[in-house]
N, C-alpha and C positions, 0 to 999 in steps of 0.2 A: 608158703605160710611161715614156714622156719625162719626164712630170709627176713622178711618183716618184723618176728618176733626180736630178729639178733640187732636189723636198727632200729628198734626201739629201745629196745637193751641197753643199746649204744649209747641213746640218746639220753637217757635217763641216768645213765653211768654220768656224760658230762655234764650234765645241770647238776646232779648233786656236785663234781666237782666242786662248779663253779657256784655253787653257795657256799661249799666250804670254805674256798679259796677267800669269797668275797667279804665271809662271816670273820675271816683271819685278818683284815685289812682294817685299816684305819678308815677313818669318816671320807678324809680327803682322798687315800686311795682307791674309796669305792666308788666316791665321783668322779674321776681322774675314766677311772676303767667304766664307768655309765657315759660319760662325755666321747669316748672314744669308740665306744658301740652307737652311742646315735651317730658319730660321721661317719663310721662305715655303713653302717643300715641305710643317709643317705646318701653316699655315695652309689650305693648298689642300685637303690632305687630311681637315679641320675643314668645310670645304666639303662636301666630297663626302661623309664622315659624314653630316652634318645632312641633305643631300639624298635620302641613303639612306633614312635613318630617316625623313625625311617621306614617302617614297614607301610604306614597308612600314606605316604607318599608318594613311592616304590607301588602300590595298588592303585592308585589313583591313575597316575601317569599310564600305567600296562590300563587301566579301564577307557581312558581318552582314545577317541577313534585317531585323530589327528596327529595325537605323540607317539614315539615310536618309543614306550619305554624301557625296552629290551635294551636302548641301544644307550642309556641315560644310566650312571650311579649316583644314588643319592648316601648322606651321610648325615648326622645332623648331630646338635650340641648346645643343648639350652632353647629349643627352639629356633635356631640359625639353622637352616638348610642348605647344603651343599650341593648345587645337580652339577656332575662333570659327566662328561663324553663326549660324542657328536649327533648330530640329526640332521636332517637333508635341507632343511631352509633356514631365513630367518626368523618364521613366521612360526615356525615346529619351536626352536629356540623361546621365543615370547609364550607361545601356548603351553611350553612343558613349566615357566616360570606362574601362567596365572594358574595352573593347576593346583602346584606347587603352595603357593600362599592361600590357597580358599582350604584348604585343607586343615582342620581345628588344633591348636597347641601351634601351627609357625606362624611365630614372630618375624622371619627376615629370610629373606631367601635371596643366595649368594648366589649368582649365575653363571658356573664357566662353560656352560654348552659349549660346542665349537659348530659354526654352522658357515655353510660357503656362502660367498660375497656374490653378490648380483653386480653387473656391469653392463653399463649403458652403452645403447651404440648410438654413432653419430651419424647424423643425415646429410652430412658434406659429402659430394661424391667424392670419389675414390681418386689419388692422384693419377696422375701421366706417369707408366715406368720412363726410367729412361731410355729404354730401348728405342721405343717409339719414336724418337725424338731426331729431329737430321738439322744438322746446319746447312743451312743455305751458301753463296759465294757471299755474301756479304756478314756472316757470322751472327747469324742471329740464329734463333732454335727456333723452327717449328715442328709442329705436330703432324704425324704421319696422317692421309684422311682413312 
């Protein structure tokens, strides 16, 4: 309870200060010093925006069965979202972005997942090593049977 009492103490100490301080200033220098408390007031609350938003993102993603989002950092800054990591397809990659944007407050969602590439196989059979292969007396190649 002490604790409590000494910051309020505290607190009460710096507001009178700063009516005195303020009571001491000129018209302009008290708007000078009110203009410079609303941008830090919203600054801080730019802050705690972005942190929100990366939290409700960040929850979203770990609630999706399909995203892996343990393995995914998000960040975010005005509503722009940031998801970097990796995840195991491309399909995890697309699903942690539509997660990402149904989510209320993002405007834009930046994408650098890193997800592996898929590669096609061809249906051509397989060449003839060359081992296989014997010349005949007349120099032609054929194939062993």
């Amino acid at each position: 309870m002490q604790k409590a009492a000494r910051h309020t103490l505290r607190a009460v100490v710096a507001a009178t200060a700063t009516i005195l301080v303020l009571g001491a200033c000129t018209r302009e220098e008290r708007k000078e010093v009110r203009t410079e408390a609303k941008q830090a007031t919203n600054a801080a609350a730019n802050v705690v925006d972005n942190a929100a938003l990366t939290t409700k993102v960040k929850a979203a993603l770990l609630a999706d069965e399909l995203v892996k989002g343990t393995q995914i950092n998000v960040d975010s800054n005005n509503g722009v979202v940031t998801l970097n990591g990796a995840v195991d397809s491309p399909a995890h990659k697309e699903k942690a972005e539509q997660v990402a944007k149904g989510v209320s407050g993002v405007t834009r969602v930046q994408n650098n997942l890193n997800a592996p590439t898929t590669t096609t196989t061809s249906s051509a059979p397989p060449p003839i090593p060359p081992s296989s292969m014997t010349a005949d007396k007349k120099d032609t190649v054929t194939a062993k049977p």
